[in-house]
Residue, then its C-alpha position, 0 to 999 in steps of 0.5 A: x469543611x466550610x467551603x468559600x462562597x463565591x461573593x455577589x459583589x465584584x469590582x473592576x482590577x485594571x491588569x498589571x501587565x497592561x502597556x502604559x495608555x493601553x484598554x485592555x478587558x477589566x480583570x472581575x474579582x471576587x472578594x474573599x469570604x471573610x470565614x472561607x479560611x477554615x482550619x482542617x478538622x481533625x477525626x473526631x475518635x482522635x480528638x474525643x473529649x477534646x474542645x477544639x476541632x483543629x490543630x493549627x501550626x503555631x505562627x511562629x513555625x516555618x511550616x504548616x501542616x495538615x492531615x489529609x487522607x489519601x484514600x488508604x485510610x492512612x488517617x485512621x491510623x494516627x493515634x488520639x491526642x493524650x495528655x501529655x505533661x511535661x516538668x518546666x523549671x523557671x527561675x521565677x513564679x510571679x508574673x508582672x504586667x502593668x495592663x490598665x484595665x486588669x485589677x491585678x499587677x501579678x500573677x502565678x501560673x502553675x501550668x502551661x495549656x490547660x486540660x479543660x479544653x474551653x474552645x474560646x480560650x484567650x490564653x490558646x495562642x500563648x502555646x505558639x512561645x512554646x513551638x505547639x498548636x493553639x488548638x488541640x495541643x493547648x488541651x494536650x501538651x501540657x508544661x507543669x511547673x513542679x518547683x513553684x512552691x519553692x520559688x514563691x517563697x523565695x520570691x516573698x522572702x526577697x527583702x524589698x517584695x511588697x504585697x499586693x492581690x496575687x492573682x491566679x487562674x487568669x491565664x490558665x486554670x491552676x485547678x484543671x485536671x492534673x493539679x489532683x495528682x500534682x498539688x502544685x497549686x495546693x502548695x502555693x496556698x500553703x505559701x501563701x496562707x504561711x506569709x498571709x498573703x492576699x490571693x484571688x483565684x479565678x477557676x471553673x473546677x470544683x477540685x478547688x473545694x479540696x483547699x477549702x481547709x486552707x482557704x476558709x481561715x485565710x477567708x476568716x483574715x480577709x486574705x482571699x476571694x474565689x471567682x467560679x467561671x460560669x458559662x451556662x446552665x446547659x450540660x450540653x452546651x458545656x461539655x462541647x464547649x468546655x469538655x473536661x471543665x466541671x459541669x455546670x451544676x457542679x459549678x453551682x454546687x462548688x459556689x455554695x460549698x465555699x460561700x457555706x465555709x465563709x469563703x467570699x465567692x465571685x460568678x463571672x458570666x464568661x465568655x458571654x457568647x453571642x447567640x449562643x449562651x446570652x440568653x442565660x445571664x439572668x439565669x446564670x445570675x440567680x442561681x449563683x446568687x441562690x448559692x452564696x455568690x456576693x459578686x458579679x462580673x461578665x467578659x464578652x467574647x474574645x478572639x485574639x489571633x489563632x482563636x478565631x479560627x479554633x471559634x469560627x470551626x467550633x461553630x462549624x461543628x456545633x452550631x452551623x446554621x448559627x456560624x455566620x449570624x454569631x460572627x456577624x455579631x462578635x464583629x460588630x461588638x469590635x468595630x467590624x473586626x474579629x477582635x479590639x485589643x484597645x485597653x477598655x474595650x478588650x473585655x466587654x466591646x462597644x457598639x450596641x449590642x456590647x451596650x445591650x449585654x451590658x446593661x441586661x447584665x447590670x439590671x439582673x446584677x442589681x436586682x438581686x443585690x450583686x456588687x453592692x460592697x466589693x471586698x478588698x482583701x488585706x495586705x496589712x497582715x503580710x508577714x516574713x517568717x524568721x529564717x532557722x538560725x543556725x546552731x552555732x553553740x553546737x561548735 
C-alpha cells in the first residue's frame, strides 16, 4: 500500500464554528496527496495471471468493500479469481456511436470484459453497467454473446441496413482467450464474408491467424484490414502488463503471417505509456514493418474513471521508483489532469510532451514508409443473399 505523504505546503482555514467578528487561532491544513487514494491490493497467489492488483467497487454500487486481514489468516482462504464466463442474449449486435474523432460509425463486441488482463485498459470501467469491479473482475467475470452470428445476419438482412467499415475489437479484444473454444467471433466473419461486408479488427491475439482462410479472400475483394496492437518488445514488461495477451514476439510473427496471406496489416503503438514503454516506438515501428505491416498508428495513454486507480497500483507493484514521475507526466499530457476526455484530444493529449511522442512517432512512421497510401476498403460489393423460397408446388 502507498501511503500519503503529508504535504509541505499548508494554508490557513478560518473555523467554521467561529463567533461572527471574532480571532480565533487559524486552523493548518494539509493538502491531500493526489496518489494517497490507492485501492487495496489483493494477495498476489489469488490474482496469479492477473493484469490488475485491485478489485474496486463499481461506482455505481451503494457499498465498498475491501479485503483486510484480521490476524487469523482469514485471507489466505479465499479462492483465486477464475474465469468465469457467462451467456448474454441481446436483441441486437451492432453497436452505433457518432464520436467525431473515431473513423467508424459501428461496431460489434462479442464478449463483455476481457481475459487479456491489459492494466491500462479504457474499456475497464464499462464492467461498473453491469454491477462487477473494473479491476479483476473485468479479466474474470466474463459475458459472451453466443447468438451474434444469428443476429447480424438479421440485422444486414433488414431492408434499409447501408454498409459502412464494422469495426470490431475496439472495446474489448473479439480474439481474447475464450473465443478458441467459442468461435463467436469466427461466426461473424463468416456473416460477414457471406454479405461481403467491409470489417476491420483491431486485436493483440495471434488466435486471429486461425481465420486467415476467411479473411485472405475477403483481403483479395478489398473487404478487410487487421490492426495488431503492439505494446512492447519486452517479454517482461508485457506479461505484467497485459498477462495473458500474445507475447510480443507472437504479435510480430502474427503481422507477418497475414501481411504473407495478402491480408493488409496495421501496428498500432498502444497504449504509449510514459517512461515506461516510450522509448520503444521506433523499435516497435521497425519491426512491424520488417514483417509486412502498411500502417502505422499510436494512442497515448488513457485513464478514464476507475482506470486510474487500477494504473497508478500497477505502477506501485511494478515500477515504484517510477510512480510519481509517470503520473507527473500522463497530467501533463491532460492539462494537469488525470484524463481529458475533449474530442481530439482524448487519443493522443496535448502539451509538450504529447507533442514530443507525437512527432518521434511520425518521423519513425515516415521513415520507413508507414501511411504513405491508406486502404479504404469496399462497401460497393455489399450483397443480401436471397431468402429459400418456399416450396409451395409441393402442396
Amino acid at each position: 500500500m502507498l501511503q500519503a505523504r503529508p504535504s509541505a505546503r499548508t494554508q490557513p482555514l478560518k473555523r467554521r464554528d467561529a463567533e461572527p467578528g471574532s480571532v480565533s487561532a487559524p486552523v493548518r491544513l494539509a493538502l491531500v496527496d493526489p496518489l494517497a487514494h490507492i485501492g487495496s491490493q489483493i494477495d498476489p497467489e489469488r490474482r496469479r495471471g492477473r493484469g490488475a492488483t485491485i478489485n474496486p467497487g463499481g461506482r455505481y454500487e451503494a457499498e465498498q468493500r475491501i479485503s483486510e486481514d484480521d490476524g487469523w489468516g482469514s485471507l489466505g482462504e479465499l479462492p483465486p479469481f477464475k474465469t468465469e464466463v457467462s451467456v448474454e442474449k441481446p436483441r441486437t449486435i451492432i453497436t452505433r456511436n457518432d464520436s467525431p474523432d473515431i473513423s467508424f460509425d459501428r461496431s460489434i463486441n462479442p464478449y463483455r470484459g476481457c481475459e487479456h488482463g491489459c492494466v491500462y485498459c479504457f474499456a475497464r470501467p464499462s464492467h461498473a453497467y453491469l454491477g462487477l469491479s473494473p479491476g479483476l473482475d473485468f479479466e474474470s467475470k466474463l459475458t459472451a454473446k453466443p447468438d451474434a452470428a444469428l443476429l447480424l445476419e438479421k440485422e444486414l438482412s433488414a431492408p434499409s441496413y447501408q454498409p459502412r467499415t464494422m469495426a470490431i475489437g475496439t472495446n474489448t479484444d473479439a480474439y481474447q482467450p475464450i473465443e478458441k473454444k467459442l468461435r463467436i467471433m469466427r461466426g461473424i466473419l463468416e456473416v460477414l464474408a457471406k454479405f461481403n461486408h467491409p470489417v476491420g479488427i483491431v486485436t493483440k491475439s495471434a488466435l486471429v491467424q486461425r481465420d486467415i482462410d476467411i479473411l485472405a479472400p475477403m483481403a483479395a475483394k478489398g473487404l478487410v484490414k487487421v490492426a495488431l496492437s503492439v505494446t512492447t518488445l519486452d517479454p517482461k514488461l508485457a506479461r505484467n502488463m497485459e498477462p495473458r495477451a500474445a507475447a510480443p514476439a507472437k504479435r510480430i510473427e502474427t503481422i507477418r503471417k497475414l501481411s504473407e496471406a495478402g491480408i493488409p496489416v496495421t501496428v498500432l503503438v498502444a497504449p504509449i505509456v510514459p517512461a515506461i514503454n516510450e522509448h520503444e516506438i521506433e523499435r516497435i515501428l521497425d519491426a512491424a514493418k520488417a514483417a509486412g505491416a502498411r500502417e502505422a498508428g499510436y494512442v497515448l495513454l488513457r485513464l478514464p474513471l476507475e482506470v486510474k486507480d487500477i494504473v497508478q497500483d500497477w505502477l506501485v507493484t511494478h515500477h515504484p521508483d517510477k510512480m510519481r514521475h509517470v503520473v507527473s507526466l500522463i497530467r501533463s499530457t491532460r492539462g494537469g489532469k488525470d484524463y481529458d476526455a475533449a474530442w481530439g484530444q482524448r487519443q493522443v493529449g496535448s502539451g509538450p510532451y504529447a507533442w514530443m511522442i507525437g512527432r518521434r512517432f511520425e518521423m519513425a512512421a515516415e521513415r520507413l514508409g508507414f501511411n504513405s497510401a491508406r486502404l479504404r476498403l469496399r462497401t460497393d460489393l455489399f450483397v443480401k443473399p436471397e431468402k429459400e423460397k418456399a416450396q409451395l408446388s409441393l402442396f
